[in-house]
N, C-alpha and C positions, 0 to 999 in steps of 0.2 A: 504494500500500500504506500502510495505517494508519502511524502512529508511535507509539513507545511510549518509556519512561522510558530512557535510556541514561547512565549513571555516566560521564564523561567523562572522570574522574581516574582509571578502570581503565584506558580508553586512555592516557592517557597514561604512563601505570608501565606499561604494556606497550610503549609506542614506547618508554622507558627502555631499558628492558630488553632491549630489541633494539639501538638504538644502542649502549649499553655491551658488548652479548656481541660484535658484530664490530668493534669498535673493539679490545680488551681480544686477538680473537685475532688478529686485522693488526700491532698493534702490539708483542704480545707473543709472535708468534712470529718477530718476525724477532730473538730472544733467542733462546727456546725454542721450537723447529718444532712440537712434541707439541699445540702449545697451538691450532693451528689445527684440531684437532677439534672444539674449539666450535662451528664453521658446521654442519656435518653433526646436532651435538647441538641447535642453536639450530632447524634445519631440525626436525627430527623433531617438536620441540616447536612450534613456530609448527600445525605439519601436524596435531596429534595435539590442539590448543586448536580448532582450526578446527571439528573432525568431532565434539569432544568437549568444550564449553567447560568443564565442569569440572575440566577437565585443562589446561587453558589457566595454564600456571606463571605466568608473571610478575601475570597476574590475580588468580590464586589469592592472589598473594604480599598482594596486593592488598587482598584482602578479607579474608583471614587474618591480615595482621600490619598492615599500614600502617595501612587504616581501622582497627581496631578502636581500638588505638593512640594516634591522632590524629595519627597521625606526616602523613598525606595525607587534606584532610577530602575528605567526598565532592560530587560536583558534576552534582547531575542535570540532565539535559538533556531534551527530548522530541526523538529522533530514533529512527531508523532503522537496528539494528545489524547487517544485512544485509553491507552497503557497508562496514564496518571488519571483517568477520566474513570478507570476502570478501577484500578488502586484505593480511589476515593470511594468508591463505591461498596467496596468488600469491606474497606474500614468501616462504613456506615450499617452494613448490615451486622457485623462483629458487635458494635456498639449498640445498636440494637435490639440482639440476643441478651447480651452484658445487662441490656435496661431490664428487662424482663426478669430473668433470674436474681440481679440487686435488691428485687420485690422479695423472690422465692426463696431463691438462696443464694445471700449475699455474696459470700464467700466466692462462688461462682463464678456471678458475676465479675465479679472484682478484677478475677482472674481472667479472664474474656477480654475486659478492658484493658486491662496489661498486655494482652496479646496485638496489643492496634499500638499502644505506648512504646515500649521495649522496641520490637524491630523496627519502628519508624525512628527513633534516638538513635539506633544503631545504624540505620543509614543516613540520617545527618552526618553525626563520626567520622563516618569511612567517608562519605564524600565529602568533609572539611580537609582532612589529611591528607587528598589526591591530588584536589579541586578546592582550595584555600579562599579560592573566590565563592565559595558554594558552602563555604564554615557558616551554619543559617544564625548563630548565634554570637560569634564575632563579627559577623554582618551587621545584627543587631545592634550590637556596640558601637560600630564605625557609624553606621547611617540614623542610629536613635540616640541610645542614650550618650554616647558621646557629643553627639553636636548642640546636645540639650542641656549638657550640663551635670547632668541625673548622675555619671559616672565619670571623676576625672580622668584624666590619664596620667600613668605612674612609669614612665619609661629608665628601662635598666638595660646595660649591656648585659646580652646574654644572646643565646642561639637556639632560634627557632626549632632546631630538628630536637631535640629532645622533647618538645613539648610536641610537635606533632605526633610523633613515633606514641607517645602518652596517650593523646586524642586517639589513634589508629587502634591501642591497645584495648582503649577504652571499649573503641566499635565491635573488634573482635569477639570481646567478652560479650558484648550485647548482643551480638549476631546469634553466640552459643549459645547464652541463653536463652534468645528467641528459641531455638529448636528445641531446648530443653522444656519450654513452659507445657509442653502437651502430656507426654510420654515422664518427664518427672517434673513438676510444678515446685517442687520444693525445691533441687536445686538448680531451675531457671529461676525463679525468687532471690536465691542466695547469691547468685552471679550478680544478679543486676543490685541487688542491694549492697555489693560488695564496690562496684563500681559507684556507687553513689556517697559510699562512707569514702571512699579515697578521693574524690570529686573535693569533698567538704574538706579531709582533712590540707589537702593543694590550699584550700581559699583559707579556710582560719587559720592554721599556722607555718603554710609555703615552704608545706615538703609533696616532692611530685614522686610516686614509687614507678612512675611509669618512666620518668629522667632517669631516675636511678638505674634502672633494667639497660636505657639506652645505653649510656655510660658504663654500666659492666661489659653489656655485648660488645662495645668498644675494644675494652681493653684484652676481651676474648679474643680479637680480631674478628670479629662474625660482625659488624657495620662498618664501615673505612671510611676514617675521621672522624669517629663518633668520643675515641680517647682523649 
């Protein structure tokens, strides 16, 4: 099938927009329960962008306020929007499932919802680490919160390949643990919960075990110029 022009920076403010909405109710209802109606809401919308892209919210958001804006320039690609039209789709019926059983059985659900969360983090990751132009959350950074103020900037001499190799490491784990979450649920949970306490420990007190790793395999000689 032919290809045609795909805006790449719409996808991606719609993976935002997805990670943020189930993050936002995982995290925020174990405050307030009310708040995990978001998946159900996040559901209907993914489902209802699918069949109807002009209804496709986080898109919309997209092209109605970010582009115009300049808040997110645009990044046309020649692809195929078939295959992410499709993507969105299976997330929205996931999440949908996930809604139902939240009711019946929580637990379930939960796990459902993780299943659209997890491998979609894990391919942010890997395609920050390849395609550093497609890092969706140091993007973030450069085009929001840094020009807004919200986050200063703290520049240090130091060298990028170790934190990338970190990122990459990060994807990996997420990636296993995606395949894990079916067949053993407990440790696709532990994987990713594992990458999320080293995520923290990086930001509170700026030790990376993924720099670390880089830098031994260095001195293994198994990376060149990683020593």
């Amino acid at each position: 099938m032919a290809t045609q022009v795909v805006d790449h920076s719409a996808l991606k403010v719609n993976q935002t927009g997805i990670v943020t909405t189930v993050l936002v109710a995982f995290i925020g209802s174990a405050f307030y329960r009310p708040l995990l109606v978001l998946i159900p809401l996040l559901a209907i919308v993914l489902l209802v962008g699918t069949f109807a892209p002009r209804f496709a919210l986080f898109k919309q958001l997209y092209f109605k306020v970010l582009k115009p804006r300049g808040i997110v320039k645009a990044r046309p690609v020649q692809d195929r929007p078939e295959p992410h039209n499709f993507a969105q789709g299976l997330g929205g019926v996931f999440l949908a499932v996930s809604s139902v059983l939240l009711i019946t059985i929580p637990v379930l659900g939960l796990a459902l919802a993780l299943l659209v969360l997890i491998p979609l983090l894990s391919v942010v990751l890997l395609l920050g680490t390849f395609a550093p132009r497609l890092a969706l959350f140091k993007q973030f950074y450069f085009k929001v919160l840094k020009p807004r103020g919200i986050v200063k900037p703290r520049p240090v001499q130091d060298r990028p390949e170790p934190h990338n190799f970190a990122q990459g490491m990060g994807g990996v784990v997420l990636a296993i643990a995606s395949v894990f979450l079916v067949p053993l649920p407990v440790a696709g949970l532990a994987l990713s919960l594992l990458v999320a306490v080293l995520a923290f420990i990086n930001v509170a007190f700026g030790y990376c075990l993924g720099c670390q790793i880089y830098y031994q395999l260095g001195r293994a000689g198994l990376i060149k110029g990683a020593s």
